[in-house]
C-alpha positions as CSV (number, residue, x, y, z in Angstrom):
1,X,169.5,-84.7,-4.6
2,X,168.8,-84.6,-1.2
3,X,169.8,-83.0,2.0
4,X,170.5,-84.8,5.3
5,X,169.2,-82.1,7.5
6,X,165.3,-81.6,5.5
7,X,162.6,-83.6,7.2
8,X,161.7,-84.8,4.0
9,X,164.6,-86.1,2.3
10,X,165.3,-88.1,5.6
11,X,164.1,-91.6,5.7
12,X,159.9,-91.1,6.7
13,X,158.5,-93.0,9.2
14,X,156.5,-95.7,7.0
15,X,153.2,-95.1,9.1
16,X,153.2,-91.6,8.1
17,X,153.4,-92.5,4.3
18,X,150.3,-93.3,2.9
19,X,151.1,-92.8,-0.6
20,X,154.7,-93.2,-3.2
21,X,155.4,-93.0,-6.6
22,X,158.5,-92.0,-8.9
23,X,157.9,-88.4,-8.3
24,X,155.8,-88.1,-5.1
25,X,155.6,-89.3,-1.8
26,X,151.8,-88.5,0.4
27,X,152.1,-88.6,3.8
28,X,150.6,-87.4,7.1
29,X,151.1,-84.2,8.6
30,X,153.6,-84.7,12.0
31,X,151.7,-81.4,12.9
32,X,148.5,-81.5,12.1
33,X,146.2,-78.5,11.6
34,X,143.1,-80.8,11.1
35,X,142.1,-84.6,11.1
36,X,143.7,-86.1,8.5
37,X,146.1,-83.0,7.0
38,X,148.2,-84.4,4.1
39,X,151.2,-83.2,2.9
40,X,152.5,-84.0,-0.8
41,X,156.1,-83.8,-1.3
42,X,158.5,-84.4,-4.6
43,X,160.8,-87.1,-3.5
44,X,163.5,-85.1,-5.1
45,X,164.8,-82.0,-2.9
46,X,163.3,-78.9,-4.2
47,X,163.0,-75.5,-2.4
48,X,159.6,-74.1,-4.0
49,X,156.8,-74.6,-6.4
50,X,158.7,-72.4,-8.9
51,X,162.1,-74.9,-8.7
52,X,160.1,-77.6,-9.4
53,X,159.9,-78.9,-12.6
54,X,157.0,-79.3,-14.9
55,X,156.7,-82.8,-14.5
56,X,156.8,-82.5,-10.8
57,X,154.1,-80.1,-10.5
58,X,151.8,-82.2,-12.7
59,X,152.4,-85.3,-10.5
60,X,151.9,-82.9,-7.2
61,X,148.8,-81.8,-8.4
62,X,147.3,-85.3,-9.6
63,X,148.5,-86.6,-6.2
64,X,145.7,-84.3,-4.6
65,X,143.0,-86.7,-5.6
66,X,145.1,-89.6,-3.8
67,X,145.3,-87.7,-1.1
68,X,141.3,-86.9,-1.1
69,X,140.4,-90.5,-1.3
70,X,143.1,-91.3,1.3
71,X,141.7,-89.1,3.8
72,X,138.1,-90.0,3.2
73,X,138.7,-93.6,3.6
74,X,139.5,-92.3,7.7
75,X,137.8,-88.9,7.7
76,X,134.5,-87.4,6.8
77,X,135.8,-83.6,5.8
78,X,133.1,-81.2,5.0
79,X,135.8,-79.6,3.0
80,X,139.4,-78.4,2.2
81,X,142.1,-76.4,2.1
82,X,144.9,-76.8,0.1
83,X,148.3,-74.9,0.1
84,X,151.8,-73.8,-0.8
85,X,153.9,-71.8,1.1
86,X,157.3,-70.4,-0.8
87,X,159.8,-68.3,0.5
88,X,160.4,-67.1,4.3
89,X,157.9,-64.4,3.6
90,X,155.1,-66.9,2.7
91,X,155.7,-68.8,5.7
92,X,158.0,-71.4,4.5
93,X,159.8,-73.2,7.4
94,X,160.7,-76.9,5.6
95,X,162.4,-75.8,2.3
96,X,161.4,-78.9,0.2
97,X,158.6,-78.1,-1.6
98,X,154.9,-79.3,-0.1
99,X,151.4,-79.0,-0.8
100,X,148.9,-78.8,1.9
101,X,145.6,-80.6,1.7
102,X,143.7,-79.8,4.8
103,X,140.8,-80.9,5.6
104,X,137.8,-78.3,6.8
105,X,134.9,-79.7,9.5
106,X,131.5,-77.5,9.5
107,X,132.3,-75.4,12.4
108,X,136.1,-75.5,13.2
109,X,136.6,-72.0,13.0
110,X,133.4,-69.3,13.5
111,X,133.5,-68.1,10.3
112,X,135.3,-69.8,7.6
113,X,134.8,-67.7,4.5
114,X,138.1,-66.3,3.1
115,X,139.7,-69.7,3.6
116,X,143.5,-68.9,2.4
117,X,142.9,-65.4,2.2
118,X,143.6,-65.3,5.9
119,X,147.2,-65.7,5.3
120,X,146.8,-61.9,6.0
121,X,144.5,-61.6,8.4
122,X,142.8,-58.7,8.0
123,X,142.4,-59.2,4.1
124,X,140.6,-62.7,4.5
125,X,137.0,-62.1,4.6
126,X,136.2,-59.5,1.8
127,X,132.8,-60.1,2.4
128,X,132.5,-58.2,5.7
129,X,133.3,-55.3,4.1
130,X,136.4,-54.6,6.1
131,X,139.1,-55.0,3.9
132,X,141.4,-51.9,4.6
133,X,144.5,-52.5,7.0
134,X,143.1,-51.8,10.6
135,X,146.9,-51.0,11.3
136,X,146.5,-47.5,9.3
137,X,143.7,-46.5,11.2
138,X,143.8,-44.3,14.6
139,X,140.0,-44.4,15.2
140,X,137.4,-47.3,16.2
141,X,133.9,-46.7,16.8
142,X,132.2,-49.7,17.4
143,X,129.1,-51.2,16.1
144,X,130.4,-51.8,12.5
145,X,133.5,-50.8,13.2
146,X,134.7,-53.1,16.1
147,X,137.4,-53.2,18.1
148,X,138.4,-57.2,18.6
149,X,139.5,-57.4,14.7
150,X,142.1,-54.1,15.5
151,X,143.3,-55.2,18.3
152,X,143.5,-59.0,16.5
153,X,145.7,-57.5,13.7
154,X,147.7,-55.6,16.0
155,X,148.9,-58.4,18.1
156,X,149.8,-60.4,15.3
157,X,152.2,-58.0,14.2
158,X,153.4,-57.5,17.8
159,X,156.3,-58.9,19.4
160,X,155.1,-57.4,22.8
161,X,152.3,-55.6,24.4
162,X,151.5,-53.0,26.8
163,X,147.8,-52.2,27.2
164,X,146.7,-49.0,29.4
165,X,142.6,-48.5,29.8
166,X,140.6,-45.6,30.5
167,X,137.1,-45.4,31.2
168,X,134.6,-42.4,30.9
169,X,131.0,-41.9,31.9
């Protein structure tokens, strides 16, 4: 089955394919996060992980490794991410099923620990110690309570924002 208006049931550019087999097609990411981002799709049209079927999932995941040596013949990643999104609440925009593998470079983001976890923000890095939802809370102190990660979580959530300052000696 396939459907004329998903990105991935239309013909591919070939350049972007760098991998095909009776279940799966590898290809490069038209939006890349990263050097050498890879997404694995199941040639047949399938919404989610959870529609897929057994056999599809085992070929997505074996497919990771092809992807791994695909990018490492081009790319020296220091190492990766790899991801689903399902449903509109996940952050699902294509709805044909795709694995991320994305690769990670020493120092592409400050502080990398958390990885996926910071698919909500302020839940990524347990290892900080701030883990409760800065939303909830009327009061910042500073020090080890700063303000940049509230006012980070805020306008994520936002749609707009008006910012009044007051200063006191």
């Amino acid at each position: 089955m396939t459907d004329k208006s998903c990105p991935f049931c239309d013909p591919l550019p070939e350049d972007r394919i760098f991998y095909r087999d009776q279940l799966v097609i590898g290809l490069w990411d038209g939006f890349p996060v990263s050097e050498g981002h890879a997404l694995l799709v199941p040639v047949r049209h399938v919404p989610t992980w959870f529609e897929a079927s057994t056999e599809e999932r085992i070929a997505l995941t074996q497919a990771i490794v092809v992807a791994r040596e695909a990018i490492e013949e081009k790319h020296r990643p220091d190492g990766y991410n790899i991801g689903i999104n399902s449903g509109d609440a996940a952050g699902q925009t294509v709805f044909h099923l795709h694995v991320h593998l994305i690769p990670r470079y020493r120092g592409d983001v400050p502080d990398p620990r958390g990885g996926v976890r910071h698919v909500i923000p302020s839940r990524g890095n347990y290892l900080t110690g701030v883990n409760s939802s800065p939303i909830a809370r009327a009061l910042v102190t500073g020090g080890d309570d700063p303000l940049l990660p509230l006012l980070k979580e805020h306008l994520t959530r936002s749609n707009a924002v008006d910012i009044a300052v007051a200063f006191t000696m």
